[in-house]
C-alpha positions, -999 to 999 in steps of 0.1 A, spaced: 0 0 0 14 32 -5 2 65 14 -3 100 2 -17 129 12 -35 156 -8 -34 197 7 -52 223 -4 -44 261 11 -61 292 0 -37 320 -19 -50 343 6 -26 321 38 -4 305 11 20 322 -18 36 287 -29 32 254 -29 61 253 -11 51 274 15 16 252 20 41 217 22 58 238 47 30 244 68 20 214 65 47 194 74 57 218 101 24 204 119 12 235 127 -27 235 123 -35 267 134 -53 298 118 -47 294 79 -73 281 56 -62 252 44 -76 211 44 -57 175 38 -69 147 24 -56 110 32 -57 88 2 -44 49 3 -39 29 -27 -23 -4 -36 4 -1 -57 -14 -26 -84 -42 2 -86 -51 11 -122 -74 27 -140 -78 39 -176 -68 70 -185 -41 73 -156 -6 68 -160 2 63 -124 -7 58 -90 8 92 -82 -18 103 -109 -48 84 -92 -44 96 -53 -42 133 -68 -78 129 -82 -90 112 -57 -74 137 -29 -85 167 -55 -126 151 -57 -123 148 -18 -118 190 -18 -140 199 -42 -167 174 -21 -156 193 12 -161 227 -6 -130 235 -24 -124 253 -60 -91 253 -79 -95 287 -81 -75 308 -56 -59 277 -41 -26 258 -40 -27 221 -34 0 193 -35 4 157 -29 28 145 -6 37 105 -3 43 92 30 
């Protein structure tokens, strides 16, 4: 099984997606606007269209914000593994 995570942060608490991994991996969850999604997928995992598992967990992790209330617009987002 391999583990990822997606983030999302909004571009008014975030100017990078480096400085949402930051955040994010610092642990601090205070007062920025931001959300994480835990995705798990066996490394067999395939679907049609998608290269990857990489490719997969991001639209999985990605469908999981736009369920919670998320846009793409005004956001950063990454996917971390581990």
């Amino acid at each position: 099984m391999r583990d990822f995570t997606y983030v999302i942060g909004s571009t008014d608490d975030f100017d990078s997606v480096e400085s949402l991994k930051e955040y994010f991996l610092s642990g601090d969850n205070g007062d920025r606007n931001f959300s994480f999604f835990p995705v798990r997928l066996s490394e067999e995992c395939k679907i049609e269209g998608y290269k990857n598992v990489e490719e997969i967990a991001a639209m999985i992790g990605r469908g999981e914000a736009m369920s919670d209330g998320w846009c793409l617009d005004d956001t950063v987002s990454i996917l971390l593994e581990g």
